[in-house]
Residue frames relative to the residue before (quaternion, step in Angstrom):
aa qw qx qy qz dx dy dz
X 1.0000 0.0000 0.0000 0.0000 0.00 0.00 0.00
X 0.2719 -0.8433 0.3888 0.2524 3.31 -0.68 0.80
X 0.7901 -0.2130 0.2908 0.4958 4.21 -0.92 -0.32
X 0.7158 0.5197 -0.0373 0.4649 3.03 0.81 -1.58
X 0.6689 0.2058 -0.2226 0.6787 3.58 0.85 -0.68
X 0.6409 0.4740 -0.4163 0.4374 4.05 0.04 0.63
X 0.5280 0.4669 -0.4905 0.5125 3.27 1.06 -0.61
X 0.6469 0.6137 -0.3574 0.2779 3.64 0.60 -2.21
X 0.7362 0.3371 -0.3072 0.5000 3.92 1.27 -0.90
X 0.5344 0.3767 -0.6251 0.4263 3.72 0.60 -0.04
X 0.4103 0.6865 -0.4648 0.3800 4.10 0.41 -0.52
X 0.7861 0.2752 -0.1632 0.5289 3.03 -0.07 -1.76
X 0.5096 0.6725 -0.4042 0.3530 4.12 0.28 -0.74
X 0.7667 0.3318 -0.1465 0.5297 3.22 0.73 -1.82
X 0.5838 0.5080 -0.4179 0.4758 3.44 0.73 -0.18
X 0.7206 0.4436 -0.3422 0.4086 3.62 0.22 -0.48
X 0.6908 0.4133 -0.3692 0.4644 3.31 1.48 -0.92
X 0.5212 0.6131 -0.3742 0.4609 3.63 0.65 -0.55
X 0.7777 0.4128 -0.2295 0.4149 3.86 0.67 -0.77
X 0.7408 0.4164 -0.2303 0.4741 3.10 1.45 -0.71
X 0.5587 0.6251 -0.1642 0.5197 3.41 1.55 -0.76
X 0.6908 0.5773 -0.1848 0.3942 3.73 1.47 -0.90
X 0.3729 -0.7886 0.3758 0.3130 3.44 0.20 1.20
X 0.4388 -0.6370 0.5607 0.2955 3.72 -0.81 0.15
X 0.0856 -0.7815 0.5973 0.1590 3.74 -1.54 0.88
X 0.2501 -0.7665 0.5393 0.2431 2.71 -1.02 0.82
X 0.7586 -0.3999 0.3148 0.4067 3.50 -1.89 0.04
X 0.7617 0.2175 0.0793 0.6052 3.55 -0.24 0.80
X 0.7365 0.4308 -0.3364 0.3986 3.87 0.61 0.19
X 0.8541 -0.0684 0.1176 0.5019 3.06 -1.21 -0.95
X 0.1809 -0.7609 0.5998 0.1690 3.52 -0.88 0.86
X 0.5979 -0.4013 0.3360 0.6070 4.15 -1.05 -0.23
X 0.5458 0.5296 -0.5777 0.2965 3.90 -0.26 -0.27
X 0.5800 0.6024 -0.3199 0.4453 3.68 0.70 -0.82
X 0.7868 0.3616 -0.2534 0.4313 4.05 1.01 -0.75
X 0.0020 0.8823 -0.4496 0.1390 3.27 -0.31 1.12
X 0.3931 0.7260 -0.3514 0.4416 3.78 -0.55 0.70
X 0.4429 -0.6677 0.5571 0.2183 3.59 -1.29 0.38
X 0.1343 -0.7003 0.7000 -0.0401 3.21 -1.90 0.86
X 0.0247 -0.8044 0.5895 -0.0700 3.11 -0.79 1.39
X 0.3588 -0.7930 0.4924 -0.0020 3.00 -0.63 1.81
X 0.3088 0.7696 -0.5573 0.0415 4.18 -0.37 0.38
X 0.1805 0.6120 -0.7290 0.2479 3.13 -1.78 0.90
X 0.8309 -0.3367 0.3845 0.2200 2.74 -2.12 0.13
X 0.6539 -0.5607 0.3674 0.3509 3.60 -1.09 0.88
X 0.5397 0.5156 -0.4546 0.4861 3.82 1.15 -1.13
X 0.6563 0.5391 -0.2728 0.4519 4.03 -0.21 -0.96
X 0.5524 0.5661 -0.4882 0.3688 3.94 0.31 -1.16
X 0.7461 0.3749 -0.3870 0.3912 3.91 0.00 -0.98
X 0.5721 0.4900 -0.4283 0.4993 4.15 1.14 -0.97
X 0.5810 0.5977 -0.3688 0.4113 3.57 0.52 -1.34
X 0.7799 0.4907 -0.1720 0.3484 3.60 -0.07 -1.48
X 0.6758 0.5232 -0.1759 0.4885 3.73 1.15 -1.38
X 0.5145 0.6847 -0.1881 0.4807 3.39 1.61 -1.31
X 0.6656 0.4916 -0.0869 0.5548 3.76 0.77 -2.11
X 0.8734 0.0804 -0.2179 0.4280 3.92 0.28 -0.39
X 0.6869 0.2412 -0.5833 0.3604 2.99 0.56 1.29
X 0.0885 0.6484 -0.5183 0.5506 3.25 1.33 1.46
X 0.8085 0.3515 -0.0699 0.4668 3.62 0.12 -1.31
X 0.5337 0.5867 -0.3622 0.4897 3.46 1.40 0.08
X 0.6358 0.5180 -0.1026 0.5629 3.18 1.44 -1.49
X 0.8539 -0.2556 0.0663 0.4485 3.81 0.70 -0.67
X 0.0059 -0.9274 0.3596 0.1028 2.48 0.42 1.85
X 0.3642 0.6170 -0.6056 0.3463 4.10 0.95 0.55
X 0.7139 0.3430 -0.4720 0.3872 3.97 0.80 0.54
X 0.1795 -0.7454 0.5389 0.3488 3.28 -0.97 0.76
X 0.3595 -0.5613 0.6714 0.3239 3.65 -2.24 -0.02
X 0.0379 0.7257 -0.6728 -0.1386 3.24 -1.18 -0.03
């Protein structure tokens, strides 16, 4: 597999986790202050820059969770 086709799955990866992992708002409800907790992110050095860019605007969005 090449560089190029690993990055494309850390991409897709973090996308799926981010979508599935991402709490839903509702109209009027629960806003991001309410989600709180740690995320630990691991993998390979190729990924670290998707992985990282991914994690802080994560933390932009809520920031009572940490990434590491």
């Amino acid at each position: 597999m090449t560089t190029a086709h690993k990055a494309m799955m850390a991409v897709a990866m973090v996308g799926a986790l981010g979508s599935a992992c991402a709490p839903t708002q509702q109209a009027g409800g629960a806003g991001s202050s309410e989600l709180s907790g740690t995320i630990a992110i691991d993998g390979s050095s190729t990924v670290f820059p998707i992985s990282e860019a991914v994690a802080e605007e994560f933390q932009k969005l809520y920031p009572n969770v940490r990434v590491t």
